[in-house]
MIKOL-848007 format. One line per field, with one value per residue (C-alpha): residue number from 0; residue in one letter; x, y, z. Coordinates in nm, 4 decimals. Layout:
N
n [NUM/...]
res [a/...]
u [X/...]
v [Y/...]
w [Z/...]
***
This chain:
91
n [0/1/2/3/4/5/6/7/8/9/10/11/12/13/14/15/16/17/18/19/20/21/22/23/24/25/26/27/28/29/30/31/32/33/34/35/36/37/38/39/40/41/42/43/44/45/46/47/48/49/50/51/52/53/54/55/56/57/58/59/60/61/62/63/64/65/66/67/68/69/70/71/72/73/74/75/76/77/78/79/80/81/82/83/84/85/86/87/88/89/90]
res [x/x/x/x/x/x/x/x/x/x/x/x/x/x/x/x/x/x/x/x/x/x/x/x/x/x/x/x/x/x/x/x/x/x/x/x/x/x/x/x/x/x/x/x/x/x/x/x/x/x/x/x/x/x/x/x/x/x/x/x/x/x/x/x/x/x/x/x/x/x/x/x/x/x/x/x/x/x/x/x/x/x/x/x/x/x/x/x/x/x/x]
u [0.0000/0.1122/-0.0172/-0.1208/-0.0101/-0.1761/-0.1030/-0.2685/-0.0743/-0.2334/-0.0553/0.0158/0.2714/0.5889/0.5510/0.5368/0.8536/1.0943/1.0238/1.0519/1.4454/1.4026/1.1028/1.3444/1.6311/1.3781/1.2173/1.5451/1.6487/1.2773/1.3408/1.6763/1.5804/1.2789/1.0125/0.8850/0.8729/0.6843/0.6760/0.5413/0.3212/-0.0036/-0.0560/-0.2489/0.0238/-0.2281/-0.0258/0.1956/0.1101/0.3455/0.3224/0.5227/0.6110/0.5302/0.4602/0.2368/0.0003/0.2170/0.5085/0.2948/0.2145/0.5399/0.6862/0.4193/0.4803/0.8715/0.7839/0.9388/0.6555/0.4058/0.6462/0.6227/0.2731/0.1963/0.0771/-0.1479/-0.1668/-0.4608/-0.3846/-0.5289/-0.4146/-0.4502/-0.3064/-0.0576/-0.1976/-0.0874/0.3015/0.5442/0.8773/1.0767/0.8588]
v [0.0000/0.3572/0.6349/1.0169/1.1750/1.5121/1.7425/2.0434/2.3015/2.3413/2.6887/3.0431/2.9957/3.1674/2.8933/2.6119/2.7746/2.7238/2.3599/2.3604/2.3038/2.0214/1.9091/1.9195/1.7158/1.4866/1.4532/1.4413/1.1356/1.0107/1.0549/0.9517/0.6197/0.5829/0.6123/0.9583/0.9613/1.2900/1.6379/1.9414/2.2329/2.3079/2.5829/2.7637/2.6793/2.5112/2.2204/1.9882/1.6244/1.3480/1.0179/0.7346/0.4302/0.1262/0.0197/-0.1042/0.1010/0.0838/0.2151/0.5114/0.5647/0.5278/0.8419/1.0504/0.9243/1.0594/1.3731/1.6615/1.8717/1.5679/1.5921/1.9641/1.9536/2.1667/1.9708/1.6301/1.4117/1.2275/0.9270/0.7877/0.4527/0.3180/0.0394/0.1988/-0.0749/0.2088/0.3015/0.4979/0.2993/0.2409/0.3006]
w [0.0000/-0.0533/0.1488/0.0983/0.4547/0.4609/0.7391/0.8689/1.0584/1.4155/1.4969/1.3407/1.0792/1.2871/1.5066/1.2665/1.1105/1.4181/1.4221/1.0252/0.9900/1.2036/0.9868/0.6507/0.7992/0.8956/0.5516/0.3409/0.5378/0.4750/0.1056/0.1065/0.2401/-0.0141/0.2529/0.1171/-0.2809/-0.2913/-0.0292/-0.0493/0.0980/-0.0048/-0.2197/0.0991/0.3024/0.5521/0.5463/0.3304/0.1504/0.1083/-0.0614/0.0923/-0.0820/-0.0976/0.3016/0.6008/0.7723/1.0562/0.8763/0.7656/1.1107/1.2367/0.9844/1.1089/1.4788/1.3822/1.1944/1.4599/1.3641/1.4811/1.8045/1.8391/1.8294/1.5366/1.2749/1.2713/0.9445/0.7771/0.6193/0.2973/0.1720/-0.1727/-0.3839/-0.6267/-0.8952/-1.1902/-1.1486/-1.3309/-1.4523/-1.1283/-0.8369]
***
């Protein structure tokens, strides 16, 4: 299963932006490791959406779980699993 993670941010904006450099060391190493295949903010800069690869539920969970901003308390995530049956070369 892959996941969409969408997050919502919970506080004003300057707050969610002193956690954020811990947020993007975080997700590199996410990435890096082929957990996270796709990151970004929303457009309204509510929140972000990611797409994980190919895992468990409980491996979803567990990135969220280890997300500092999760930690930090300033943003919660939705998750939406689905089967990935249609795939670009390589993922």
């Amino acid at each position: 299963m892959f996941h969409v993670l969408k997050s919502t941010y919970l506080q004003a904006p300057d707050v969610v932006n002193q956690t954020r450099p811990a947020h993007l060391e975080w997700l590199k190493g996410e990435v890096a490791a082929g957990r996270i295949l796709l990151a970004g903010r929303q457009e309204d800069e509510s929140g972000a959406v990611l797409i994980t690869g190919d895992m468990s539920a409980e491996s979803a969970k567990d990135i969220v779980d280890r997300d500092p901003y999760t930690a930090a308390g300033v943003a919660r995530y939705e998750r939406v699993p689905f089967n990935g049956a249609f795939r670009a070369p390589g993922l």
